[in-house]
N, C-alpha and C positions, 0 to 999 in steps of 0.2 A: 504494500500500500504506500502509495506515495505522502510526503511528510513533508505536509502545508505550513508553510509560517504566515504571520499576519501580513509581515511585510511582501507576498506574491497574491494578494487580494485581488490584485486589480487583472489579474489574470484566469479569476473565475469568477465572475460578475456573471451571476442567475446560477449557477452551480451549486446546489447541496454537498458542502463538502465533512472535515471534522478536524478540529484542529486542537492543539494539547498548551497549558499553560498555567497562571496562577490566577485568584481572582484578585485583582486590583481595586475593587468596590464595587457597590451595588445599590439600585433602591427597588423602592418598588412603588405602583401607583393602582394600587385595587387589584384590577385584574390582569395587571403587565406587569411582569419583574422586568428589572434590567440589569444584568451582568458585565460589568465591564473586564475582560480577560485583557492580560498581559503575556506576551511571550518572547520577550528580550527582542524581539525585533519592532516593535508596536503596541497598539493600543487598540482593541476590537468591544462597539459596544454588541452585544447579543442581547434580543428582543424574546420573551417569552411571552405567550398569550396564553389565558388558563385554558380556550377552548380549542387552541393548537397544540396542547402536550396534554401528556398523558398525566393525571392526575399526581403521579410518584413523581414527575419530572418536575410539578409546577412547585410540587413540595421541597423537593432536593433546592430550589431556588433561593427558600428563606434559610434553609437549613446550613448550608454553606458558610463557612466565614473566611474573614479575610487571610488573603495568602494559602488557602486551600489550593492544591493541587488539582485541575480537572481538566474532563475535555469537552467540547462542545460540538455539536453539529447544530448545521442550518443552511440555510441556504443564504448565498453571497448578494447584496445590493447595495450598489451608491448609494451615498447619506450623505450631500456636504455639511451639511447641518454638524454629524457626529464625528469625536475624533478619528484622527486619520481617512476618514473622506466614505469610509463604507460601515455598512451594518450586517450584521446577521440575523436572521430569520429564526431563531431557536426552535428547533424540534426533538434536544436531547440534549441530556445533560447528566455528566458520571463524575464522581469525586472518587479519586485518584489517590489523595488522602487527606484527610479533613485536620487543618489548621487548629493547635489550642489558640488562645487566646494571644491574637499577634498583640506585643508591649509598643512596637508604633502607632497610633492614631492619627485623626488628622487633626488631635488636640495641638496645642502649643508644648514641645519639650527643650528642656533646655540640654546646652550644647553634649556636656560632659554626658549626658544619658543618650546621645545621639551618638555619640563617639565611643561608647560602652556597649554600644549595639551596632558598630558600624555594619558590620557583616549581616545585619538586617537593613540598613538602614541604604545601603548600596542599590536595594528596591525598588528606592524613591522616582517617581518622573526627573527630578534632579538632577540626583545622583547618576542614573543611567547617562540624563542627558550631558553630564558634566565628561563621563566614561567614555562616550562616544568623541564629545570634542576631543580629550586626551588621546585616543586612538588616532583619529585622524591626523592630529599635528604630529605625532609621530609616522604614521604614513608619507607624509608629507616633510618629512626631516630626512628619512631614507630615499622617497622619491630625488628631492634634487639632490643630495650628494652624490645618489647612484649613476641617476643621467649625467651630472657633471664627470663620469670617469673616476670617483672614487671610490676607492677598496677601503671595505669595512672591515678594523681590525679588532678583534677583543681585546683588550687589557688585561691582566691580573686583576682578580679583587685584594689577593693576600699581598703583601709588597713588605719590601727589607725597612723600607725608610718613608719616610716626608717628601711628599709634595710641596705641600703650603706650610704652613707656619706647626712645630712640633707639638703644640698644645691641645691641640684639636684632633687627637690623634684616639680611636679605640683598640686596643692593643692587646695580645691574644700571644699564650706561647706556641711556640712552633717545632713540637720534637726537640729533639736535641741542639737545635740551631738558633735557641734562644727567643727574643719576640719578633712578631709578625703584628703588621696593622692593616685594616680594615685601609683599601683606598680615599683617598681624597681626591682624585684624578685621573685618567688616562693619559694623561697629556703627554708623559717624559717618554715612554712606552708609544705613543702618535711620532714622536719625533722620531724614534727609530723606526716606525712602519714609513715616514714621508722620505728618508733618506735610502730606504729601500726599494718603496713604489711610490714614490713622487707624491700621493694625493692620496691619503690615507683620510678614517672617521673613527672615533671609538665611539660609542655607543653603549652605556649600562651606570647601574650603582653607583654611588660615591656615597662615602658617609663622613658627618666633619661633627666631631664629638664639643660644636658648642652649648655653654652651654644658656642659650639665646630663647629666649620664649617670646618673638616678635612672630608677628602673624607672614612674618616672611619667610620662617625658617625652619627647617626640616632637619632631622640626624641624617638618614637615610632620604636619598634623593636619585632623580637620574639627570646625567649628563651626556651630550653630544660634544663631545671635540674634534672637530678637525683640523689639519695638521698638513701646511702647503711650503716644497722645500725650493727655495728659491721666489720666497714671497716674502715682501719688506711689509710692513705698516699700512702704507696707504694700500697694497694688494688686499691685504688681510682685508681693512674698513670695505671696500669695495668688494669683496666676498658676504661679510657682514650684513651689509647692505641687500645686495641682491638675495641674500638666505631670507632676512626678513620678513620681505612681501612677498616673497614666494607663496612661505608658510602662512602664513597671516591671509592673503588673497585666497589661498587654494580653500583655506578652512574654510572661513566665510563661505564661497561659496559654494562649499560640500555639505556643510551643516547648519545649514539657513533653521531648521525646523529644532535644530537641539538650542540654538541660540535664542530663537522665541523664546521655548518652554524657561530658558535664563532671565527671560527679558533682558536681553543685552542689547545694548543701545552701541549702534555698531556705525556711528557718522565716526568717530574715533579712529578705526580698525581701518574703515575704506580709507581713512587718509593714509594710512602707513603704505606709502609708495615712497619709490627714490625718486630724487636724492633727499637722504634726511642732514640734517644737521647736522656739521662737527665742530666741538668748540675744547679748545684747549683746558685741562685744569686751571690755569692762570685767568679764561674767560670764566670757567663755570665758579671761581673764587669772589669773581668780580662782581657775578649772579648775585650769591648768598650775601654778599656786602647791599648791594642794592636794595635788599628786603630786609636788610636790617638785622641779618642773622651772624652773631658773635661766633664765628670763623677763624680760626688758627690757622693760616697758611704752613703746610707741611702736613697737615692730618690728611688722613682717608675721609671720602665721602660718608655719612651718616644718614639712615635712612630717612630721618628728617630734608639731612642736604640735598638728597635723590630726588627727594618729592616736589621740593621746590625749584628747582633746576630741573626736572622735567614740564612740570606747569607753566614752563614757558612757551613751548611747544608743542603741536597739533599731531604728533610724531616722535618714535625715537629718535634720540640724540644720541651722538657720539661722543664722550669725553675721551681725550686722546693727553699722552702727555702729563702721566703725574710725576711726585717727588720720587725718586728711587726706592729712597727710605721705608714708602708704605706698597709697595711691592713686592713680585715672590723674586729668588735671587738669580730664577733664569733668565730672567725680563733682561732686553739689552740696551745698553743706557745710550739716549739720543747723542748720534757724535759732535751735534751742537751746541749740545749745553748735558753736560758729565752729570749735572744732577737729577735728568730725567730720566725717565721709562719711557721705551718706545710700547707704551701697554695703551689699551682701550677698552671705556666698560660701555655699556650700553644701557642707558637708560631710558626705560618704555613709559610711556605718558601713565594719566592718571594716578599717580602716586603710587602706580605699581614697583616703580625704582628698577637694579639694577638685574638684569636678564641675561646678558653676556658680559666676558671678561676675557680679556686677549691679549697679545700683546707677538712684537716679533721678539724670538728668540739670543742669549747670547751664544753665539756661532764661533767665538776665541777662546780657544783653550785656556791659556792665560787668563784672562780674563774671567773665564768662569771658574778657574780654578780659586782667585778670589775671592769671587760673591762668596763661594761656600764656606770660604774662611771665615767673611766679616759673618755668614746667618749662623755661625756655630753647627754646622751640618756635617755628620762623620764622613770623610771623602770615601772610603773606603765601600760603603753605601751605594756610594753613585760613579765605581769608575768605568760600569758599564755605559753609566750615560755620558762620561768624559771621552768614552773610546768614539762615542760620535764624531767630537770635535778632533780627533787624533788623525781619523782613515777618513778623510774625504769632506770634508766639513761644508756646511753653504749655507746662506743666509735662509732663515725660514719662517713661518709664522704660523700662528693658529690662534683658535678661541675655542670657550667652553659654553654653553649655552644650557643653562637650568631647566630641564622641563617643566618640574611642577609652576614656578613663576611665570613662566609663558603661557601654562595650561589655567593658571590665575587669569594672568590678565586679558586672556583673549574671553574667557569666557566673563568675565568681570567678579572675580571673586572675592572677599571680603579678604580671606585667610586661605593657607598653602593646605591646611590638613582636608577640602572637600578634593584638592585636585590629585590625589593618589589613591588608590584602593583602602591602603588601609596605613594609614602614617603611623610616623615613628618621630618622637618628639621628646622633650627632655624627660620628660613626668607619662608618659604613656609607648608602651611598647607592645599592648596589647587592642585589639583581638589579634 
């Protein structure tokens, strides 16, 4: 028997067909129930009349409760009136297994008993619809790197050493070879797949053990980096660039129907085309001076600084050009001026803040041999990443691009824990 889902309806329009799922709600009006089935692909209302079923069937109707298991038969007809555009005809109805008492309602719950039931709660018209934008912008992260001619490499999750700053690190022993951490990145492990195949991607996990309870911030997260060898700064922003609205345009117009169910107000999103903006750390100093906000020149952007410095703009902006100092130590220092970083973050409007983070790479042995000296980093650690610069070295670049912050802010989200299945955050590691 062939195995109908909601979303191929419009393929049996007047057909009695039977189709399998949960109940997502119901009412009733005398002598019409109404059944509305869900089955991860849609929304299907089913129409019962008492004197078109059979008396057990009109019963089974009330009997039913939410998130029951069942299947349905009837016959197929357009409804623009009813979700998803058609109706069913109800002439039968079987429970499959009957639901205790689902703890979701469609009362008002607060967060922590949402997030204590996530793995019910993933149910939701929401949720799903939130699931689907995630999916796609990852479709859509693979599709262009792939068509661009890039080779997707896996990374390590377990790794000898640091990435980014040692603090942030969750750390596990490793056999007899002492400790192992949880990654912070693909990136170091990208540069040796782009020195190998020119145009590499990593793709997976990262974890940064801060310990940050902003609604920006995640333990467990995923990251995309790509990794281009013989690509300076402005290659990189120009890569950047065009990733952006790729992603962003392709979404939109894949998932027009999840982004309703958000009500996401999407004048925003249609502007994110290129060219976006690029302004120096030095301009975007100049920003937070003008709005009156008490500024250290030499610190790193603050989520506050992000929000404001992008509210300038109808579009990501480019910050290009910071102090060295608050950079990681691969970053390679502008040969203009020794105090900067040839790095760039990306900051995406509405106060979403920073979504990528890049920079080109230092490509001199010497000179990298350094940075590791002033960040206190065991060379010993990294002299497979030194062996880069040894056999064949070239200038290179890449960025790192956060998913769940993108999966935020494309779909307009308040906080980073609806945009993952199931987060992991300082105070919560379960379900």
């Amino acid at each position: 028997m062939q195995k109908i889902y909601i979303s191929d309806l419009k393929n049996f329009i007047g057909q009695e067909i039977t189709l399998k799922g949960w109940l997502y709600n119901k009412r009733s009006s005398g002598k019409v129930k109404f059944i509305i089935l869900r089955d991860g692909t849609g929304y299907l209302q089913c129409v019962y009349f008492k004197g078109s079923v059979t008396p057990e069937v009109f019963e089974l109707c009330d009997k039913v409760t939410q998130e029951s298991s069942i299947e349905v038969t009837g016959r197929v007809k357009e409804e623009p009136r009813a979700v998803g555009g058609f109706e069913l005809d109800g002439v039968d109805l079987k429970i499959i297994s009957l639901s205790q008492e689902y703890p979701i309602t469609p009362k008002e719950h607060g967060i922590e008993f949402l997030m204590d039931n996530r793995h019910l709660w993933l149910r939701s018209s929401r949720q799903v619809a939130i699931m689907k934008v995630r999916h796609r912008i990852i479709k859509a992260i693979r599709d262009f790197f792939d068509n661009k001619g890039f080779v997707l490499m896996d990374s390590p999750i377990l790794t000898p050493a640091a990435c980014e700053g040692t603090s942030t690190l969750f750390e596990t022993e490793y056999f007899d070879l002492g400790k192992a951490y949880l990654t912070q990145s693909g990136q170091l492990y990208a540069e040796a797949g782009a020195l190998a195949l020119g145009k590499v991607y990593t793709f997976g996990p990262t974890f940064r053990a801060e310990k940050s309870k902003t609604r920006r911030h995640l333990t467990e997260f995923w990251m995309v980096e790509p990794e281009v060898a013989f690509n300076d700064l402005n290659d990189n922003m120009d890569l950047i660039e065009e990733f952006i609205e790729y992603v962003v345009q392709t979404v939109i117009a894949d998932r027009e129907e999840e982004l309703k169910v958000l009500e996401r107000d999407l004048t925003s999103l249609k502007n994110c085309k290129r060219p976006f903006p690029r302004i120096s750390y030095d301009d975007a100093v100049e920003i937070l001076k003008k709005n009156n906000i008490d500024f250290q020149y030499g610190n790193d952007l603050g989520g506050t600084d992000e929000t404001i410095i992008s509210n300038q703009f109808d579009r990501p902006v480019l910050v290009h050009r910071y102090p060295q100092e608050v950079k990681a130590f691969y970053m390679k220092r502008d040969p203009e001026n020794a105090n900067l970083a040839l790095a760039v973050d990306v900051l995406a409007p509405e106060g979403v803040g920073e979504i990528i983070g890049g920079s080109q790479r230092e490509d001199n042995l010497d000179l990298l041999l350094e940075r590791i000296k002033e960040h206190d980093l065991p060379q010993e650690a990294f002299e497979w990443y030194l062996d880069l610069r040894r056999y064949g070295s070239v200038p290179h670049a890449g960025f790192g691009l956060g998913l769940e912050r993108t999966v935020g802010w494309i779909c307009g989200l308040e906080h980073v824990r609806e945009t993952i299945p199931f987060p992991r955050m300082i105070y919560r590691n379960t379900p």
